[in-house]
C-alpha positions in Angstrom: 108.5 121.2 79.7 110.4 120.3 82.7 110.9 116.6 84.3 108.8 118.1 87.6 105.9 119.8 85.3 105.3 116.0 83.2 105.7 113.9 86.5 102.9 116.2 87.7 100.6 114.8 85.1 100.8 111.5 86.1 101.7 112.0 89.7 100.6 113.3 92.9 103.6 115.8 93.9 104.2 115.8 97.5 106.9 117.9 99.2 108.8 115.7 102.3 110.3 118.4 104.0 109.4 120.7 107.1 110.8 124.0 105.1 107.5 125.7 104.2 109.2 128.9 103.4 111.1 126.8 100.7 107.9 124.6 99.4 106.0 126.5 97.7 108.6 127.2 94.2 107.7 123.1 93.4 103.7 124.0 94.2 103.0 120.2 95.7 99.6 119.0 96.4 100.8 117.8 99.6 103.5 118.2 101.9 104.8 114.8 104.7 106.9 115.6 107.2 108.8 113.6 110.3 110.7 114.2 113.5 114.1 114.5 111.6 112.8 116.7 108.9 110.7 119.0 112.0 114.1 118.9 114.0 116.2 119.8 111.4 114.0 122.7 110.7 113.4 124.2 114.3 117.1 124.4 113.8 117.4 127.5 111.5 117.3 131.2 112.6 113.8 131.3 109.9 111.9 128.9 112.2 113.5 129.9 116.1 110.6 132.2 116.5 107.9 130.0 115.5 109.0 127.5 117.9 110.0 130.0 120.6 106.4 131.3 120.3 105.1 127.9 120.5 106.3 126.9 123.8 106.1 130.0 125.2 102.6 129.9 124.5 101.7 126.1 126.4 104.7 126.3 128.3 102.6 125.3 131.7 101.4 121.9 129.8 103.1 118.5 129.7 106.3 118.1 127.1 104.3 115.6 125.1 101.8 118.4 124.7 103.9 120.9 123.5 106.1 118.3 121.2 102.4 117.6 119.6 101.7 122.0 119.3 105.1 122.4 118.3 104.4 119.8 114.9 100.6 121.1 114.6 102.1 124.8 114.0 104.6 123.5 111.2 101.2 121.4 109.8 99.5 124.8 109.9 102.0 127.1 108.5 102.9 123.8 106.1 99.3 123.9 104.9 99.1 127.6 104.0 101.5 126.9 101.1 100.0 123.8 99.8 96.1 123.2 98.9 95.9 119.5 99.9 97.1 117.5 102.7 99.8 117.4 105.7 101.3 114.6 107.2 102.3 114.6 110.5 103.9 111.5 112.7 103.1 110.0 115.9 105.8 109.7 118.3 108.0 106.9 117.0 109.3 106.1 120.7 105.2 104.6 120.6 105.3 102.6 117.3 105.0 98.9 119.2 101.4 100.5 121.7 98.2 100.5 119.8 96.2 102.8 122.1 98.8 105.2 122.8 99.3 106.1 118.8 95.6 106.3 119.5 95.2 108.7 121.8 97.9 110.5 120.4 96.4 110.8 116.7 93.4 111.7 118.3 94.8 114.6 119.9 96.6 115.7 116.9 93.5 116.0 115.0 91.8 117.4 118.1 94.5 120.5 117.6 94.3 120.7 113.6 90.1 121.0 114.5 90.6 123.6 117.2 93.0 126.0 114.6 90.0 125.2 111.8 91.5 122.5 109.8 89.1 119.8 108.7 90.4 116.1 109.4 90.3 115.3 105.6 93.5 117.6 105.3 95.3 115.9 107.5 97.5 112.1 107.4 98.2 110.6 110.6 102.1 109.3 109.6 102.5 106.3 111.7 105.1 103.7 111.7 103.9 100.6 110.0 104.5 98.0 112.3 101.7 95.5 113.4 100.8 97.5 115.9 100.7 101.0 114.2 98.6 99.3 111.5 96.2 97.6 113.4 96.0 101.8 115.2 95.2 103.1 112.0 92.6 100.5 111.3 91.1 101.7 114.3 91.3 105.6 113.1 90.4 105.0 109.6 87.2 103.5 111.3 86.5 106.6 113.1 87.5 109.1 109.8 91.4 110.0 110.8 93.0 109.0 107.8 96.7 108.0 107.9 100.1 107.4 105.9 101.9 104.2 106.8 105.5 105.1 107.3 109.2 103.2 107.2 107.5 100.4 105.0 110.0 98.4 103.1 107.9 95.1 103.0 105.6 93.5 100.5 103.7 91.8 103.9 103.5 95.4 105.3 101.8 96.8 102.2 99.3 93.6 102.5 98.7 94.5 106.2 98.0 98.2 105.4 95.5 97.2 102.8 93.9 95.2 104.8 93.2 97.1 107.4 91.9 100.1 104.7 94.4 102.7 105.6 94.5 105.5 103.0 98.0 105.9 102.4 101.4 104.2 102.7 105.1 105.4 102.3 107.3 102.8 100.7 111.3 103.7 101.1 112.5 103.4 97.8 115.7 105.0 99.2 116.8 103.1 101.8 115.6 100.0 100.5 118.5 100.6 97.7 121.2 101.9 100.5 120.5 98.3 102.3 120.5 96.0 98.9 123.6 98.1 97.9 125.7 97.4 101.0 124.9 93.9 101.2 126.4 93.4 97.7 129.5 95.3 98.7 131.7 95.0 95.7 129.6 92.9 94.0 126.9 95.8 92.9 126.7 97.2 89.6 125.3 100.5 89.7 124.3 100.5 86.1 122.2 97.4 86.0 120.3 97.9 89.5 119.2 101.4 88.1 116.2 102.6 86.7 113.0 99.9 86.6 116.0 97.4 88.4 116.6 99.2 91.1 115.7 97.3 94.3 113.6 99.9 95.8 111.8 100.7 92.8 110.8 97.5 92.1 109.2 97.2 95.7 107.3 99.9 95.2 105.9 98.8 91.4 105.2 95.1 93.1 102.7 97.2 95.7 101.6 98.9 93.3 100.6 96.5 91.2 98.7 94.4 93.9 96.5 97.4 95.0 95.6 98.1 91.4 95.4 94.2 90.4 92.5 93.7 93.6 91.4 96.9 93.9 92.6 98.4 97.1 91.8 101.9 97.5 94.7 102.4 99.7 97.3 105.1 98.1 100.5 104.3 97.5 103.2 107.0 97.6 106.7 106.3 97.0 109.5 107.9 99.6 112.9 108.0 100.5 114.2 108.8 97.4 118.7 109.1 96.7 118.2 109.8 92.9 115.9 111.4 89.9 116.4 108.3 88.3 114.5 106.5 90.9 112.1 109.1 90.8 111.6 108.7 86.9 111.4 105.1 87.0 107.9 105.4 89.4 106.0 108.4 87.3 102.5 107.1 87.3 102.5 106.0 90.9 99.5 107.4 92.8 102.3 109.8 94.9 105.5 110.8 95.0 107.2 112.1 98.1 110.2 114.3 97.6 112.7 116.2 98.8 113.5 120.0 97.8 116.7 119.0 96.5 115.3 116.4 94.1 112.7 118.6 93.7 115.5 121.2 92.0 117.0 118.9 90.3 113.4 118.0 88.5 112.8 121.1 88.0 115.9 121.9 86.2 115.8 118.6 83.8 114.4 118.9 80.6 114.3 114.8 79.2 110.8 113.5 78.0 108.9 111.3 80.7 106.5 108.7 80.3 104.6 107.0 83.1 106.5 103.6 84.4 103.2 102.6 86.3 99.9 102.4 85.4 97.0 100.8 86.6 95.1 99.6 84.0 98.2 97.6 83.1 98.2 96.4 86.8 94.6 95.1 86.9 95.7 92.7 84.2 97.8 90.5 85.7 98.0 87.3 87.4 98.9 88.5 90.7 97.6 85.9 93.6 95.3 87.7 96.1 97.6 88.1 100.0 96.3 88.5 103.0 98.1 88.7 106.8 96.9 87.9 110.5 99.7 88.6 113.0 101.0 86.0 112.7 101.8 85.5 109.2 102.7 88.9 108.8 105.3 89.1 111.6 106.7 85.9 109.6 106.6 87.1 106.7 108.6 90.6 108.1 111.0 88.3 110.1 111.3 86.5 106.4 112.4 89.7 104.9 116.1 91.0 106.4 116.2 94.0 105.1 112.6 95.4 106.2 112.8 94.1 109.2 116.4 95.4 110.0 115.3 98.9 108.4 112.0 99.5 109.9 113.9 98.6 113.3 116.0 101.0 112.3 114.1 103.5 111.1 112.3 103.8 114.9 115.3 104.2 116.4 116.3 107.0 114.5 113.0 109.0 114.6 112.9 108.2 118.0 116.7 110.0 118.8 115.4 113.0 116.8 112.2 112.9 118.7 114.0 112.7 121.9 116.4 115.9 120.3 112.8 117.9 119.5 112.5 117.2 123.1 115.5 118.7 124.5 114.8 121.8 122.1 111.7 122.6 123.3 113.1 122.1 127.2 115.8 124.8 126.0 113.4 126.9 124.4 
């Protein structure tokens, strides 16, 4: 049996790409996607007339409005090819205005309603700073359930719980590319590998804490540069991952045996966390490397965003 058929049997399999002609080979539960991975789709000759049609259709509407069609139609098309959920992000350029990713996760799931989509299939991806959390308290309150993205913090996992949001995304990935390039010539590949590697182990510390005090909120690994990192999370309640990893899954044959496991969790002596504002924007401006990646990590999806934009305009 391959690597991708055992991790399925302790894992949630999500597929983190906008490519839905592409998704369904791996057969995911769920699919995320994000402004870079929508942008980098709308790109190809497949997808031109799906977004051509798109505008053309609410081209008399406000860009905003058409951005949010434009990443409803992917969802849609996204959600014929896998049976569970889509994720799909609020404007990043809003991450640091509560109401605003309100109103704008509001009208996303307004549009998946109108096309026939229940709510339950659908995760509101939302950048997990203080305000963006304290937004999806406010949604999960009112049944919009979301996924916590660019979190690289311990405090930022607390927050999430805390405010009962159903799903976050830690980024295994780039927490490793920042812990790497700190150490310079110092790293040794080898020994920050597997269970050591710095992003892995962030995820299995969350991990561990939900199970330990029983928070319901989900936890799903993302971000990933490597099987290896992959591997070393089997039995974590998601995986998010990229058709290329995907492949290369698919295409290994090596036994696998869960890494995480709850039952395991609730038995340790982990101290029980909580954040108000204040001690969680501490506690981030603590951490270095969360709070230089998350900062990052805006400003990214916020220059694709701003790309989708100038696409659509073109369009």
């Amino acid at each position: 049996m391959n690597q991708l058929d055992q991790l399925k049997a302790y894992t949630t399999v999500v597929a983190d790409t906008g490519n839905f002609h592409q998704m369904a080979q791996y057969a995911p539960r769920d699919a995320t996607t994000n402004p870079s991975l929508i942008l980098k789709a709308v790109q190809q000759p497949a997808y031109a007339p799906l977004l051509k049609d798109t505008v053309a259709a609410h081209r008399d509407q406000p860009l905003d409005v058409i951005v949010d069609q434009v990443l409803v139609r992917f969802g849609l098309e996204i959600l014929k090819v896998v049976p569970g959920r889509v994720s799909t992000e609020v404007d990043a350029r809003l991450s640091f205005d509560r109401a605003a990713t309100v109103a704008r996760a509001r009208r996303l799931i307004a549009l998946y309603e109108a096309a026939g989509i229940p709510r339950e299939r659908v995760l509101i991806k939302i950048a997990a700073t203080w305000e963006g959390i304290q937004a999806a308290r406010e949604l999960e309150a009112e049944g919009t359930h979301c996924n916590l993205t660019l979190l690289f913090s311990f405090a930022q996992a607390v927050a999430c719980g805390d405010a009962g949001v159903q799903l976050i995304s830690p980024f295994v990935g780039r927490i490793y590319d920042w812990t790497k390039k700190q150490a310079g010539a110092a790293w040794d590949e080898a020994a920050q590998s597997g269970a050591n590697d710095p992003g892995v182990r962030s995820v299995a510390r969350i991990f561990n804490h939900y199970k330990k005090h029983g928070i319901a909120t989900e936890v799903m690994g993302a971000s990933f540069r490597n099987i290896g990192q992959i591997t070393a999370l089997a039995g974590c309640d998601l995986l998010t991952i990229s058709p290329e990893l995907l492949a290369k899954l698919q295409a290994a044959e090596a036994p696998l045996t869960p890494a995480l496991d709850a039952a395991t969790a609730r038995d340790l002596d982990l101290p029980v966390v909580h954040h108000d504002e204040a001690s969680f924007r501490y506690a981030l401006n603590e951490d270095a490397m969360a709070t230089e990646k998350l900062a990052e990590g805006i400003r990214l999806f916020a220059a694709d965003a701003a790309k989708l934009d100038t696409l659509i305009l073109g369009a």
